[in-house]
Residue, then its C-alpha position, 0 to 999 in steps of 0.5 A: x603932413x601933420x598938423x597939431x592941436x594940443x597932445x594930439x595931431x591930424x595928419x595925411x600919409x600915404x597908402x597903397x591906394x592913395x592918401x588917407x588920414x589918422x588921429x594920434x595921441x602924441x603924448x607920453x608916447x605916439x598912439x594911433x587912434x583912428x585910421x581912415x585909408x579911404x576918406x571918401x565915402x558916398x552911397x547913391x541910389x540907382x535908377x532902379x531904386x537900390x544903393x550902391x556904396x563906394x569908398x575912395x582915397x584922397x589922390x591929392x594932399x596939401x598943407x598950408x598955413x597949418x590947414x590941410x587940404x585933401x581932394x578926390x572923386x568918385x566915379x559911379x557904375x553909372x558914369x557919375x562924378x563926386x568931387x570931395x574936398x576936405x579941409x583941416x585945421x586945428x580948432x583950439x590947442x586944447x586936442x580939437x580939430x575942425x574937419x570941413x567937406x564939400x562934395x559936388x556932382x560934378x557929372x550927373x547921369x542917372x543916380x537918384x541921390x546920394x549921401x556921403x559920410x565923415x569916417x574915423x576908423x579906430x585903431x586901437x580896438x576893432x568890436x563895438x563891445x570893446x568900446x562905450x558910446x555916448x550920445x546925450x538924452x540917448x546913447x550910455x555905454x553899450x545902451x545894455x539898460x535900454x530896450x534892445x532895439x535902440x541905438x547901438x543895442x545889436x552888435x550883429x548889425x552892420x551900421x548904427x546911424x541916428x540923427x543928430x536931432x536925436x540927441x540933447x547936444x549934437x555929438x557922438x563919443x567913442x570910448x575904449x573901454x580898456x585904455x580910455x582913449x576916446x574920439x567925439x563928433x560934434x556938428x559945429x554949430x546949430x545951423x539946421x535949416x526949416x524944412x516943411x513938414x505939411x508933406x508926410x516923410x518918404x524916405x526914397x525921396x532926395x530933396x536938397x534941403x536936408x540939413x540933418x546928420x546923423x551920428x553912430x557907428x558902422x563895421x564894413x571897412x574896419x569899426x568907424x565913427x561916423x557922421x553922416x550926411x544928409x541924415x541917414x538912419x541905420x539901425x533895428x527896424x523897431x527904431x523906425x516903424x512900429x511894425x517891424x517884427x509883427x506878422x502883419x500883411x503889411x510887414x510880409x509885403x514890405x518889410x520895415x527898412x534898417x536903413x532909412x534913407x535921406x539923400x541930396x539930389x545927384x543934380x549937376x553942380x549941387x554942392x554938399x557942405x557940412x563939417x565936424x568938430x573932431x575931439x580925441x581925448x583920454x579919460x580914466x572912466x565913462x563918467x569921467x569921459x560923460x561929464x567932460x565932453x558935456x560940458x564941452x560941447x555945452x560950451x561950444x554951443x552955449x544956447x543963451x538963458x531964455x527970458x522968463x519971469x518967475x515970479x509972473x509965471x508962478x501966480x499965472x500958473x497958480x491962477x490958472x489951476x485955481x478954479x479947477x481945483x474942487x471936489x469932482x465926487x462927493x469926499x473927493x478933492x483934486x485938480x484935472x489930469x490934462x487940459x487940451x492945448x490951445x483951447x484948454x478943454x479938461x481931457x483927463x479927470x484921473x487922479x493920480x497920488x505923483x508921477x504925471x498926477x503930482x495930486x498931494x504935490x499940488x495941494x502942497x504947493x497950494x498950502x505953501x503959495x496961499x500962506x505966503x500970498x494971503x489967500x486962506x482959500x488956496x490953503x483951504x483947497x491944498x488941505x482938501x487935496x491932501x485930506x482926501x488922500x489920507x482919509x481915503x486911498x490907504x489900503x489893508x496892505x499898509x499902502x495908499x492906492x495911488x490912483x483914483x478915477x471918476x467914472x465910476x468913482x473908484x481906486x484901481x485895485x488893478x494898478x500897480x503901486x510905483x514906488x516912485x510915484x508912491x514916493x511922489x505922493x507921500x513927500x510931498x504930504x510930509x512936507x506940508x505936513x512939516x511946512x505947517x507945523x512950524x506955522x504952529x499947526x498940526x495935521x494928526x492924521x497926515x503924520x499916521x498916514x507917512x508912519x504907516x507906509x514908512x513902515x510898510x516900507x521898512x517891513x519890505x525891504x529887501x536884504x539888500x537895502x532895495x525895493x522893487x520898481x512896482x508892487x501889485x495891490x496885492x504885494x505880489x511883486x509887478x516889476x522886479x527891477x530895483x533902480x528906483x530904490x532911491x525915490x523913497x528916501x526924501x520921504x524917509x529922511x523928512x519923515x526921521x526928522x519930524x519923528x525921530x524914529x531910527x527906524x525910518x532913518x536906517x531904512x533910508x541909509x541902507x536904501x542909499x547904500x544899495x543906490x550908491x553902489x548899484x545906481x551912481x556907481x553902477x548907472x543903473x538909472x532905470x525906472x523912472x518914468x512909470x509908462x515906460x518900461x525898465x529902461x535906462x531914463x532921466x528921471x532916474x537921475x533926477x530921484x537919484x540926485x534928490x535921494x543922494x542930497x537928502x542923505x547928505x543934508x542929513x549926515x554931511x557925509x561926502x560920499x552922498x554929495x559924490x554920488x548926488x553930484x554924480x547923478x547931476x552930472x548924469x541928468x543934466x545931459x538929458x537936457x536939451x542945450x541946442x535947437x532947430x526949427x520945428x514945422x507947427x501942426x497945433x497953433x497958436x502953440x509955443x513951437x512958433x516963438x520958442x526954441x527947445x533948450x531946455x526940453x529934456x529927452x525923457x527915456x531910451x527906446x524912443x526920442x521924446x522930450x519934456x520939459x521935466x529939467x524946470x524942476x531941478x533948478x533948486x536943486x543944482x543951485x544948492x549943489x553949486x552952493x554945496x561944491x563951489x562948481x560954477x557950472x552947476x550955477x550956469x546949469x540952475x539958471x539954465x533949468x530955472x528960465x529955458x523949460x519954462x519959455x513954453x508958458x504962456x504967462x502973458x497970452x502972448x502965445x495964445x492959448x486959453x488960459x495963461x500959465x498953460x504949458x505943454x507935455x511930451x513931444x518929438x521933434x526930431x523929424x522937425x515935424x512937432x508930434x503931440x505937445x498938444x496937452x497941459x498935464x498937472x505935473x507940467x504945472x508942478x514941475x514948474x512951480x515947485x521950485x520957484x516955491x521953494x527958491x523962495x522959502x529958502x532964499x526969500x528969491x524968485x530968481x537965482x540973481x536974487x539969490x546970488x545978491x545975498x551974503x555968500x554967509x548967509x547963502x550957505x546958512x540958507x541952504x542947510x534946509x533940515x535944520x529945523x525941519x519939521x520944529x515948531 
C-alpha cells in the first residue's frame, strides 16, 4: 500500500511481525529513508512508579481514497490495553505528508500513565554523528559550539527529547551528512492548550491536559526521529536540573533524572490525539537544508504581523527615558541599567559602553530623535552621554573601559573588554559623530577617541585577520575564541569613511576575510552574548549580518552580500514565528494580551528568549531591497511590528511608564519566568531602527516605505554614500 506526495511516497508493507511503514524517495531512483517495523510505540509507568517501554506493529492496514489507515494494540505486563489508530494522507504534492494518531486506554488496570511516540527510523545511516540536526533557536548540526549538555550534544546517550516549546518553530530536521537526504517533523499547527502553572511541575505526575510534544532522537530499536507525545524530555540532567553533576546531598540522595516525564492518565476511555507534518526532502548542504525547511514551516504557520505603531511607540519610549537621562555623579551623564516591571522602580545604575547598557547608543539615538523633532535638550543629553565616554573611560592600553558603576563611582578594571560590547559603543560614537558633521557640526575630540581604538585594533589583530572574544584591561587575553571578529567591522568601515585612513579600511577587509570563512562558511556564530559563554547564539548572526553588509555597501563586492544573506538567513531562525499560551506570574504584564511571535531564543545551553529581532527590522529591508528576496520583505515587517507588541505604548497593558517593555524570559514550560524588567538595550533595539527607517526613507513604516519610487528606494538605500561629508 503506497500513497504519493511529490518525488516521495509513504507506504505500509508487510513484516515478520505484522505491518510497519517507510518513507521513499522515488526519484531518480527509489531510495528508502526510514523504516518503521513497529510503529506503535507506548511507555507507561507502573504502580510502583517505573516505566516500562513496548513496541508493536500494526495487525491491520488499509488504503482508502488515498489515505492509509493503520490500527493496533498493546497489552501491558499489567493487563492493560492501548488502542492506536493511525492515518495517512499526502498534505501537499510538494513531498509532505499528514501522519495522524489516536490512542485510547481501551483497558485500564493499574498503570499511572503512559506517553506514546511517532517514529521514523533511518535507514540510510545508523549513528547520530552521521547526520545533522536542526531544530530552530536551539539545535545546529551535531550542536558541537553549544555547551556540551545541550540538545543533541552526548552521542552515548540513548535518547534526545526536547519539547516543542523549546524551539522558534515547532519542528525537527534530520539531515544525512553524506547523501543530504533528510526528514522533518513538525506539529501542524499552534493548538497548545492553557495549563495552569500556580502549581509547581512534578514530573511523576500524569494530567490529561498536557498538550506539548517534544522533538529528538532515540537509538533503541534502529536511530529514530521521534515526536513524543505528551512532552517527555530525555537528555543530560544539566538540561533539567541546575544540580546535576555536583556533590551535593541532595544529588547523592536523588540523582537528577535524563528523563523527565510527562504522561496522560492511563484512564479508561481517555483518548490521545496528536499528529505530524512528515517532510523528507534532499538538500546539497546544511544551510541549504536550514534555510528551506524554515521558510517552510514558516509558511505552514505563517503567525500574522502584530499591530503596532511606530511612530507612537518611538516618542512613548523616548519619552519614557527622557527624565532618567542625567548626570548620577559628578562628570558622569547616562541613563539607568534596568527599571522593574510593572512598577518602574530603578533596579540598576551600572553603565555599560554596548551589550545590555547600549550607553553611547542611546545618547545617539538621543542626538539623532532631538535634531529631527526639535528638542535641542534632547541633543544636549546624547552629547553629554557621549562626552562622558570620550573624556573619561579611555585607558593607557589605547582602549575605552567598557563599564562604570556608582557606588563607588568608578571603572571595573576587573572587567573584561568585549570586543562586542566594544564595537557597540564606539559605532554608535562614529555615527553620531558622522550623523553631526553633515549637519555642519564638528565633535573633535569624539573622532580621536574612534582613531585611538581603531588603532589599537588594527595593532591587535591577529595573523589571521581576528580578534579574540574578550581582552582583559591588561591585554592579556580573557576569552580566546574568535567568533565575534566580525563586530568590529561597522565601526571600522564607518570610522574609513569619514578618515579615509587605509589602514582601518584593510583592518576591516581582513576581519571579514577571517569571518567570511570562519563564520558564514563555517557557522561559527559564537560569542555574541557577552553573560554567556562561548556558545553557539543569535547575536552572533545579528553582528555577522551587519559586519558582512557593511563590507558590501563599502566595495559592492557580491561575496559580503552572499555572506550577509547567509547570516540572515541564519538569525532569523532564532525567531519565534508561533506561540502558546503562557500562565502570568507578574500582572499587569504583556504576557496576558500578547502572543510571543517575535521573541527570539537568545543562546544555546538554555531556552530564553528576548525581544532583540526588533533591531534588525532595517536591516532585512534593505537586504530585500539589495536581492529582490520577497521574504526578506515579509521577514522586515515581521521584526519591525511582532517584538515590538510588548510595549506599552498607550498603558493599555498597565505598566507605570508607557514605552516600558521586557527583558529575557522562558517560557517553555508555559510557566512565564522573569521578564520582569525593562533593560536599556530593550529600549535601543527598539528605536534604533525606526530612527534609522526614518533618516533613510523618511518612513516609519516599511508600507511607508515601500510607496516610494522602487528608483528612489534603491538611491536611499546606498546609505555610505556621503557618510560622514559635510
Amino acid at each position: 500500500m503506497k500513497i504519493y506526495s511529490g518525488k516521495y511516497s509513504f507506504s505500509f508493507s508487510k513484516t515478520e511481525k505484522g505491518y510497519g511503514y517507510s518513507v521513499f524517495r522515488e526519484d531518480p531512483i527509489p531510495l528508502c529513508i526510514c523504516r518503521t517495523e513497529e510503529p506503535l510505540r507506548l511507555t507507561i509507568r507502573i504502580l510502583s512508579g517505573f516505566n516500562r517501554w513496548y513496541t508493536a506493529p500494526y495487525d491491520q492496514v488499509e488504503e482508502e481514497k488515498g489515505i492509509l489507515r493503520g490500527k493496533g494494540k498493546i497489552k501491558t505486563e499489567s493487563g492493560s490495553v492501548y488502542a492506536f489508530e493511525d492515518t495517512v494522507s499526502p498534505r501537499e504534492n510538494d513531498g509532505s505528508f499528514l501522519f495522524q494518531r489516536k490512542v485510547k486506554v481501551e483497558k485500564a488496570t493499574d498503570d499511572q500513565g503512559f506517553f506514546s511516540r511517532i517514529s521514523f527510523v533511518m535507514q540510510t545511516h545508523t549513528e547520530p554523528g552521521d547526520f545533522d540536526f536542526f531544530g530552530p533557536g536551539a539545535w545546529y548540526q551535531q550542536n558541537k559550539k553549544a555547551p556540551g549538555f545541550f540538545m543533541g550534544c552526548d552521542l552515548s546517550l540513548d535518547y534526545h527529547w526536547y519539547n516543542e516549546t523549546r524551539f522558534a518553530l515547532p519542528f525537527l530536521s534530520m539531515q544525512d551528512r553524506f547523501t543530504g537526504d533528510m526528514l522533518a517533523i513538525s506539529r501542524p499547527k499552534a493548538d497548545v492548550k492553557p495549563l495552569d502553572g500556580s502549581q509547581p511541575s512534578r514530573i511523576y505526575h500524569s494530567n490529561p491536559d498536557y498538550s506539548v510534544g517534544s522533538l529528538g532522537f532515540g537509538r533503541p530499536g534502529g536511530l529514530s526521529l521521534d515526536y513524543v507525545y505528551p512532552g517527555t524530555e530525555a537528555g543530560s540532567p544539566q538540561m533539567f536540573s541546575p544540580r546535576a553533576g555536583g556533590d551535593s546531598l541532595m544529588e547523592l540522595l536523588f540523582p537528577s533524572p535524563e528523563i523527565v516525564r510527562k504522561m496522560h492518565p492511563s484512564k479508561e476511555g481517555f483518548t490521545q490525539e496528536y499528529g505530524v507534518i512528515v517532510l523528507p526532502g534532499r538538500k546539497g548542504d546544511f544551510q541549504t537544508m536550514m534555510r528551506d525547511t524554515w521558510r517552510y514551516f514558516d509558511n505552514v504557520f505563517h503567525f500574522p504581523i502584530a499591530k503596532v505603531n511606530n511612530k507612537e511607540l518611538l516618542k512613548a519610549v523616548v519619552d519614557f527615558l527622557d527624565p532618567f537621562c542625567r548626570s548620577w555623579t559628578e562628570g558622569e551623564w547616562g541613563f539607568p541599567g534596568a527599571w522593574d516591571l510593572p512598577d518602574g522602580e530603578i533596579t540598576d545604575v551600572m553603565h555599560q559602553f554596548g551589550f545590555v547598557g547600549q550607553q553611547p547608543g542611546m545618547g545617539h539615538m538621543f542626538i539623532r530623535y532631538g535634531k529631527r523633532f526639535g528638542r535641542p535638550d534632547l541633543v544636549q543629553k546624547g552629547k553629554n552621554v557621549i562626552n562622558f565616554w570620550v573624556d573619561s573611560s579611555m585607558m593607557e592600553i589605547g582602549l575605552p573601559n567598557v563599564w562604570f558603576v556608582l557606588d563607588p563611582p568608578r571603572f571595573r578594571m576587573e572587567h573584561p573588554i568585549w570586543i562586542r560590547m566594544l564595537s557597540d559603543g564606539m559605532e554608535n560614537i562614529i555615527d553620531a559623530y558622522a550623523y553631526l558633521k553633515k549637519q555642519g557640526e564638528e565633535q573633535p575630540t569624539w573622532l580621536e577617541f574612534c582613531k585611538k581604538t581603531a588603532q589599537w585594533l588594527v595593532n591587535h589583530q591577529n595573523p589571521d585577520g581576528s580578534w579574540y572574544r574578550a581582552y582583559n584591561t591588561d591585554e592579556s587575553i580573557f576569552d580566546s575564541t574568535k567568533g565575534m571578529t566580525i563586530s568590529a567591522v561597522r565601526f571600522l568601515v564607518q570610522l574609513y569613511l569619514v578618515t579615509g585612513d587605509e589602514s582601518f579600511k584593510d583592518c576591516a577587509l581582513k576581519a571579514g576575510a577571517f569571518s567570511y570563512e570562519n563564520v558564514y562558511k563555517g557557522m561559527d556564530y559564537v560569542g555574541g552574548t557577552c553573560d554567556n559563554g562561548g556558545v553557539l547564539d543569535k547575536e552572533a548572526g545579528i553582528y555577522a549580518m551587519f559586519g558582512f553588509l557593511a563590507l558590501y555597501d563599502l566595495t559592492q563586492e557580491p561575496k559580503w552580500l552572499e555572506a550577509a544573506c547567509g547570516a540572515a538567513d541564519y538569525t532569523e531562525t532564532w525567531t519565534m514565528k508561533w506561540s502558546y499560551p503562557v500562565y502570568v506570574t507578574i500582572h499587569p504584564h504583556s504576557f496576558e494580551t500578547r502572543d510571543l511571535t517575535g521573541q527570539s531564543f537568545i543562546a544555546t545551553g538554555h531556552s530564553a528568549i528576548d525581544m532583540y529581532m526588533a533591531a534588525c527590522s532595517y536591516t532585512y529591508y534593505r537586504l530585500y531591497l539589495l536581492t529582490g528576496e520577497e521574504h526578506y520583505l515579509e521577514f522586515a515587517r515581521f521584526c519591525h511590528k511582532n517584538p515590538r507588541q510588548h510595549t506599552d505604548v498607550d498603558g493599555s497593558i498597565g505598566y507605570r511608564y508607557r514605552g516600558m517593555t521586557h527583558e529575557a524570559t522562558q517560557c517553555y514550560t508555559q510557566v512565564q519566568w522573569r521578564a520582569d524588567s525593562n533593560v536599556l538595550f530593550t529600549s535601543y533595539t527598539q528605536i534604533e531602527p525606526i530612527l534609522r527607517m526614518l533618516d533613510t526613507f523618511e518612513a516609519y513604516e516599511i508600507e511607508e516605505a515601500e510607496a516610494l519610487p522602487k528608483e528612489e528606494r534603491l538611491s536611499r538605500n546606498r546609505i555610505y554614500n556621503g557618510y560622514g561629508k559635510m
